[in-house]
N, CA, C and O atoms as CSV, one atom per row, in Angstrom:
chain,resi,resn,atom,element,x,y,z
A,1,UNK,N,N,-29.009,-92.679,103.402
A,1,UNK,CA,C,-28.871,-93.928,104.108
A,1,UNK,C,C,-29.686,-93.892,105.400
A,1,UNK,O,O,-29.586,-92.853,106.053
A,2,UNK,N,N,-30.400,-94.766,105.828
A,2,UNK,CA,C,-30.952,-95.387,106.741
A,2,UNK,C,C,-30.053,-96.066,108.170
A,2,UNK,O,O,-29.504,-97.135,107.902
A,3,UNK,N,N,-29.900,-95.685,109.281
A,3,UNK,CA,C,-29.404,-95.921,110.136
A,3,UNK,C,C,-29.767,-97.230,110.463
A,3,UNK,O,O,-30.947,-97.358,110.139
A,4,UNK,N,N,-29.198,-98.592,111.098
A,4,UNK,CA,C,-30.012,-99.800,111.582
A,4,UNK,C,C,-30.292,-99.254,112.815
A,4,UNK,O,O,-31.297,-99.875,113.159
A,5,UNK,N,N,-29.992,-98.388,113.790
A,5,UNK,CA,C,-30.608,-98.365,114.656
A,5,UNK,C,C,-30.482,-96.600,115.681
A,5,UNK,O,O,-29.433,-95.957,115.717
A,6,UNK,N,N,-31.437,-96.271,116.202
A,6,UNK,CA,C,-31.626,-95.075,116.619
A,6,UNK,C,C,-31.406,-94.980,118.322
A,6,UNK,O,O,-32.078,-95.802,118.946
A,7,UNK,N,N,-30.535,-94.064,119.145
A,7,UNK,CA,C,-30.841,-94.378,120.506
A,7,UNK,C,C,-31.046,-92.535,120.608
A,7,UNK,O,O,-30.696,-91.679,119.796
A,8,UNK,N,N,-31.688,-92.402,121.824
A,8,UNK,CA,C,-32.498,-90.952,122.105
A,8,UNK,C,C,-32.430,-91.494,123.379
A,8,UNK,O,O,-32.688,-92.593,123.870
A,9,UNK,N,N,-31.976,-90.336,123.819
A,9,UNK,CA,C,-32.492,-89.762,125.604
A,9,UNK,C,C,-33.431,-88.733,125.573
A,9,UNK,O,O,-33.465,-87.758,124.822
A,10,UNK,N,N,-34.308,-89.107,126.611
A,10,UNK,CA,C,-35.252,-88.108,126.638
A,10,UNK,C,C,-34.425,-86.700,127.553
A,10,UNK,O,O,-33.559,-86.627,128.425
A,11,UNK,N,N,-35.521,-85.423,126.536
A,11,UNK,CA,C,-34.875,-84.553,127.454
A,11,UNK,C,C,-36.381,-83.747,127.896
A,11,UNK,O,O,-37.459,-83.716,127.303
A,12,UNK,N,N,-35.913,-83.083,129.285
A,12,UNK,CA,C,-36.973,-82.395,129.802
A,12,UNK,C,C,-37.627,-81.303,128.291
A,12,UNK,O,O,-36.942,-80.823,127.387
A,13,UNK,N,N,-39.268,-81.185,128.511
A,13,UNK,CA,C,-39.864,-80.167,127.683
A,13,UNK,C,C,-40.481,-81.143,126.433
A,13,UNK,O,O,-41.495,-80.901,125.779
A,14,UNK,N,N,-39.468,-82.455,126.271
A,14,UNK,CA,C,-39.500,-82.951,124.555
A,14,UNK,C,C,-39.939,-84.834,125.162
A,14,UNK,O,O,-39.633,-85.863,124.560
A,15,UNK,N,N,-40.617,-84.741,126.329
A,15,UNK,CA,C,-40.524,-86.612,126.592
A,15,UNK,C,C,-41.837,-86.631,125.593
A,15,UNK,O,O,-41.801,-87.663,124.922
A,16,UNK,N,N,-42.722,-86.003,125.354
A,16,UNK,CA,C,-43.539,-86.822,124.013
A,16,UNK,C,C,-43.080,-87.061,122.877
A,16,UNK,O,O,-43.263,-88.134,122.303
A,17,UNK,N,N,-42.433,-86.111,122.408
A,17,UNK,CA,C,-41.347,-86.058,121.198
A,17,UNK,C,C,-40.604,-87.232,120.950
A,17,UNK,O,O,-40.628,-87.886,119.907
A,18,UNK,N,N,-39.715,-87.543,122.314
A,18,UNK,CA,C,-38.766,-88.588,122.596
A,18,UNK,C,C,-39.311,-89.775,122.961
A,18,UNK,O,O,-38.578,-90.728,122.699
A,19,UNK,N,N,-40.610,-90.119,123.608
A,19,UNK,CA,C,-41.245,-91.548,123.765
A,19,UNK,C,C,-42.150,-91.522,122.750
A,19,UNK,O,O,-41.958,-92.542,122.088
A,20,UNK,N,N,-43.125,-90.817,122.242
A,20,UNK,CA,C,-44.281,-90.608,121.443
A,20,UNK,C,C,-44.203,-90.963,119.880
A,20,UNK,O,O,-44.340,-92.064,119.347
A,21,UNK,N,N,-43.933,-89.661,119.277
A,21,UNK,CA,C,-43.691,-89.190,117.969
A,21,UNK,C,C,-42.139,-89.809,117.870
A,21,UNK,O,O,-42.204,-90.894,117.292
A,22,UNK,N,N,-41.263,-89.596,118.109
A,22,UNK,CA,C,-40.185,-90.644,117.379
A,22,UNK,C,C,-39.682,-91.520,117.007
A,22,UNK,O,O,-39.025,-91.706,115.983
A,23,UNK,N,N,-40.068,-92.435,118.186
A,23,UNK,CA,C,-40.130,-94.140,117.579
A,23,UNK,C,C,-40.685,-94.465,116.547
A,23,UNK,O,O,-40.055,-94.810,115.547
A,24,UNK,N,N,-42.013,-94.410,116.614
A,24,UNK,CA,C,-43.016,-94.665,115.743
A,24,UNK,C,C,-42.078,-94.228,113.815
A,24,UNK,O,O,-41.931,-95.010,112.876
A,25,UNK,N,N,-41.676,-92.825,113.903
A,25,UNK,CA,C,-41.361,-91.991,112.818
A,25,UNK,C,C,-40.323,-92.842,112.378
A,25,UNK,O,O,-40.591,-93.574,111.425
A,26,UNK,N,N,-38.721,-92.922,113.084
A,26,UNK,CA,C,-37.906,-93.764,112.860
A,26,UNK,C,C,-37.749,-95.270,111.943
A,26,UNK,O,O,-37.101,-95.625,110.958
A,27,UNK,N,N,-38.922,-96.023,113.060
A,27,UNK,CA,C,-39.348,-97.202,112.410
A,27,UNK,C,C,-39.756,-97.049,111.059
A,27,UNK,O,O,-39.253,-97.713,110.152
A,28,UNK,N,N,-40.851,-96.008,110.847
A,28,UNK,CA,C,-41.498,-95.982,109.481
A,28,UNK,C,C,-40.128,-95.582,108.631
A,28,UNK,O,O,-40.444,-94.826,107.712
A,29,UNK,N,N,-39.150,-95.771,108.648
A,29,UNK,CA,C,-38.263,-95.109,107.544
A,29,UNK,C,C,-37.463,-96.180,107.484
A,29,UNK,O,O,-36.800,-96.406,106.471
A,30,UNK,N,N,-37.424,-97.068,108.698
A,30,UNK,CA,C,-36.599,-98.183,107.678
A,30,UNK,C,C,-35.930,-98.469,108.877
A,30,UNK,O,O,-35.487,-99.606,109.037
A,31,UNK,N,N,-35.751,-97.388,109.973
A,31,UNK,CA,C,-34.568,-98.040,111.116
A,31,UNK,C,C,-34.959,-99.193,111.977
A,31,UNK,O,O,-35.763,-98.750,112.797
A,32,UNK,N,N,-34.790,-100.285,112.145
A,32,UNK,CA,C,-34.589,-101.427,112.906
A,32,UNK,C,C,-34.765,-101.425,114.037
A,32,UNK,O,O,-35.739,-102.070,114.425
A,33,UNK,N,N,-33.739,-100.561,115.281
A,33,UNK,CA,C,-34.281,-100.661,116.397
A,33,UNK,C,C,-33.952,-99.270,116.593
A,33,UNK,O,O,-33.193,-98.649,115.849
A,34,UNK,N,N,-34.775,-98.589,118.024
A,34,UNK,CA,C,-34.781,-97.710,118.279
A,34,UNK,C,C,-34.730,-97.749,119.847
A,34,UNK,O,O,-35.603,-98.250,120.556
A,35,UNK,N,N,-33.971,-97.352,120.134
A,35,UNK,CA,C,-33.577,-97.441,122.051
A,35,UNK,C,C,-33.831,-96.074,122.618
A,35,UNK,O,O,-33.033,-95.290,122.104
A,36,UNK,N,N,-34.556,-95.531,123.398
A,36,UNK,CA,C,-35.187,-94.061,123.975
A,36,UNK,C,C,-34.789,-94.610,125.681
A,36,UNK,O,O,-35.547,-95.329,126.332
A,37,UNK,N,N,-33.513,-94.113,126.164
A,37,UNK,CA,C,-33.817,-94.089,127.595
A,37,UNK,C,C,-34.188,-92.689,128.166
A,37,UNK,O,O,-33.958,-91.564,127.723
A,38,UNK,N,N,-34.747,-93.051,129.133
A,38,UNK,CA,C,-35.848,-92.259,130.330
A,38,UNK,C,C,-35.040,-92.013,131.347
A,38,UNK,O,O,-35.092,-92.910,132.189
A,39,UNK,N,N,-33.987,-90.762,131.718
A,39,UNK,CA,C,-33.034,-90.664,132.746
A,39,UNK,C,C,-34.050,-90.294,134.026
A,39,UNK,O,O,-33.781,-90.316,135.227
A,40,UNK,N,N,-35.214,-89.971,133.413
A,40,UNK,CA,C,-35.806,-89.265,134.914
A,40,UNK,C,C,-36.961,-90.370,135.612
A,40,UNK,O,O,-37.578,-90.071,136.634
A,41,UNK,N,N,-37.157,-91.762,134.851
A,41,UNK,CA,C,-37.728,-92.694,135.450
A,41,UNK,C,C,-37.604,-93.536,135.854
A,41,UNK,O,O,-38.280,-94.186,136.652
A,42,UNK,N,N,-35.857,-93.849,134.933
A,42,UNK,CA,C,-34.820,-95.322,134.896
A,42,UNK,C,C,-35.563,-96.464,134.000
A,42,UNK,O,O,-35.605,-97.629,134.394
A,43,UNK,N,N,-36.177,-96.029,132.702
A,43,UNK,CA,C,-36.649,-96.678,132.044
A,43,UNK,C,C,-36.021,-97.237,130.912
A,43,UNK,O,O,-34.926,-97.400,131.451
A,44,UNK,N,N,-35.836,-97.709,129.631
A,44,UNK,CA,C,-35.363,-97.970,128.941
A,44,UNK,C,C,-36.708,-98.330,127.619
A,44,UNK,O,O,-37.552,-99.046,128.159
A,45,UNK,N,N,-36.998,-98.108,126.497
A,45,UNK,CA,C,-37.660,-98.555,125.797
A,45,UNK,C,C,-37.409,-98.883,124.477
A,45,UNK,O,O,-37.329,-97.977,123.648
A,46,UNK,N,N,-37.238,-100.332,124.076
A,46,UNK,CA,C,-36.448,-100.756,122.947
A,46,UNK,C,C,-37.333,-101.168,122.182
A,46,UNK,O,O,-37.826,-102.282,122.357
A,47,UNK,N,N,-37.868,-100.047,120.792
A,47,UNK,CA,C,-38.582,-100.143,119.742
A,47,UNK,C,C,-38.276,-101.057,118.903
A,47,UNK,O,O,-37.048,-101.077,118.818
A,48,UNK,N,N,-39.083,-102.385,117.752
A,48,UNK,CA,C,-38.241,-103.059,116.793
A,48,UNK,C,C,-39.959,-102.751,115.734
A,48,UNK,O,O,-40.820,-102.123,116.351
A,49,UNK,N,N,-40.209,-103.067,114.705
A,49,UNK,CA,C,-41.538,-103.156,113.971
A,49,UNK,C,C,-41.829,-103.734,114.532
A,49,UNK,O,O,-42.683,-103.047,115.094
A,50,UNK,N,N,-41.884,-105.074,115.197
A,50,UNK,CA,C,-42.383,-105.661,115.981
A,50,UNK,C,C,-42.977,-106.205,117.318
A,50,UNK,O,O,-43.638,-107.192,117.643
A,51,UNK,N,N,-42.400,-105.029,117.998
A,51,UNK,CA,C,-42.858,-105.148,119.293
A,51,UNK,C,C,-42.115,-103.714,120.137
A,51,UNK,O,O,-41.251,-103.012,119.612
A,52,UNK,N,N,-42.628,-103.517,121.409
A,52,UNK,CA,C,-41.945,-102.777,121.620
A,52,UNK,C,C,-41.565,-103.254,123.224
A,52,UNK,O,O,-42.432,-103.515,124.058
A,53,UNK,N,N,-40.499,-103.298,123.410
A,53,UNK,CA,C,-40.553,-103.714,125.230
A,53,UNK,C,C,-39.741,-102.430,126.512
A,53,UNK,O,O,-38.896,-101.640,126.090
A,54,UNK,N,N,-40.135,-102.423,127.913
A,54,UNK,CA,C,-39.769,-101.590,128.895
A,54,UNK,C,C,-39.103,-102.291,129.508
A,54,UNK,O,O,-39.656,-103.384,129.635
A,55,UNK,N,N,-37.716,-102.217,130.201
A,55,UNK,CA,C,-36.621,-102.753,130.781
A,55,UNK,C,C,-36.417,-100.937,132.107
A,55,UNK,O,O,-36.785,-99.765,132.013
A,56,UNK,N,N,-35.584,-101.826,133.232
A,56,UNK,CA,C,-34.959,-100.795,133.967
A,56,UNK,C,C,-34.023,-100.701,133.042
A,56,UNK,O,O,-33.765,-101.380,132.048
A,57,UNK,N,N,-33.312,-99.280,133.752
A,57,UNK,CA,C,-31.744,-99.196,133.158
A,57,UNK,C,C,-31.113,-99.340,134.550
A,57,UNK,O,O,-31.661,-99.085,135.622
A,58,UNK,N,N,-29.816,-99.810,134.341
A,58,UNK,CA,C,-29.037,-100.324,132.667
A,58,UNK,C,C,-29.720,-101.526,132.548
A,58,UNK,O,O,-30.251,-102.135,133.476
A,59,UNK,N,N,-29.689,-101.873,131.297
A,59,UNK,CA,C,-29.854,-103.180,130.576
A,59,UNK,C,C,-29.109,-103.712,129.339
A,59,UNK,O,O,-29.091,-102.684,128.662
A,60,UNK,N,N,-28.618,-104.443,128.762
A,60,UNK,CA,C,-27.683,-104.979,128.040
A,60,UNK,C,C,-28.929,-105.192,126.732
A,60,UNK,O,O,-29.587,-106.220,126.890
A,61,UNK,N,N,-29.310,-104.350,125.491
A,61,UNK,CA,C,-30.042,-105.038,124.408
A,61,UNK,C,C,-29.368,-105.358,123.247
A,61,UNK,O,O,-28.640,-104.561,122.654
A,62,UNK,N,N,-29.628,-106.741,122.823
A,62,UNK,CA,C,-29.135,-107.016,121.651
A,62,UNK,C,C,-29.795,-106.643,120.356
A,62,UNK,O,O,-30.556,-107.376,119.725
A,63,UNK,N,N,-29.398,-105.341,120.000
A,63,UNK,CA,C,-29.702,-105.436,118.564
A,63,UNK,C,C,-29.771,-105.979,117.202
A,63,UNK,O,O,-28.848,-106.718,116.862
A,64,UNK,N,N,-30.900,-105.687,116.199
A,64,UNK,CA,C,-31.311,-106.669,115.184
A,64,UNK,C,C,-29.830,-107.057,114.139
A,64,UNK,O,O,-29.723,-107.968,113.318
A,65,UNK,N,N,-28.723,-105.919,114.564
A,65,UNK,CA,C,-27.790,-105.479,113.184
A,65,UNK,C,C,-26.805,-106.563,114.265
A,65,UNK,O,O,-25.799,-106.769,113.585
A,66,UNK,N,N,-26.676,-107.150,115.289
A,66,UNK,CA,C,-26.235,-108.009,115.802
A,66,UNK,C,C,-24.959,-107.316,117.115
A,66,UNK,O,O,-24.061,-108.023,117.571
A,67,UNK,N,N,-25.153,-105.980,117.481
A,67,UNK,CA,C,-24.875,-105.410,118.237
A,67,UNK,C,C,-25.201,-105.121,119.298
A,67,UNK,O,O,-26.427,-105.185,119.384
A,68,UNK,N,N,-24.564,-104.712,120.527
A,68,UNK,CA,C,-25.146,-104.742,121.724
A,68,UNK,C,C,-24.758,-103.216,122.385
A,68,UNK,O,O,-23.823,-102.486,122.060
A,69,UNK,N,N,-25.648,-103.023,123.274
A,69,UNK,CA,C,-25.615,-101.962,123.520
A,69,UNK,C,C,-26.187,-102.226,125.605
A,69,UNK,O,O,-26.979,-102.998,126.144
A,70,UNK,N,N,-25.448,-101.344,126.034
A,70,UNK,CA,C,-25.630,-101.054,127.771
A,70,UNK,C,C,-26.702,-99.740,127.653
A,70,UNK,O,O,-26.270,-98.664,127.240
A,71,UNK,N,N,-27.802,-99.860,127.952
A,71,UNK,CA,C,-28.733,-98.598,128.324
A,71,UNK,C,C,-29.228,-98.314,129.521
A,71,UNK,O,O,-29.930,-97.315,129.678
């Protein structure tokens, strides 16, 4: 099974891993949205196939599966 949606904190050593290479990977498998916050910039980055957008944190995103989430 396919998750609708993925959230990741970045951790020190792995922020390419965690902003870079995972979103991208996630998406290709089917997951919907993908939320990666950035504790060490106060970033937030909410992946969909379709776009990708940067918010401070916290921010309130509504996900595609119709859920919401505080990041």
């Amino acid at each position: 099974m396919v998750p609708d949606a993925v959230v990741e904190v970045v951790s020190k050593g792995y922020e390419k891993k965690d902003l870079e290479i995972g979103p991208p990977f996630y998406l290709s498998q089917g997951v919907k949205d993908v939320v990666v916050v950035n504790p060490y910039d106060g970033k937030v980055h909410h992946h969909t196939p379709a776009e990708t957008q940067t918010y401070d944190s916290p921010r309130l995103i509504t996900l595609q599966c119709g859920c919401g989430l505080t990041a």
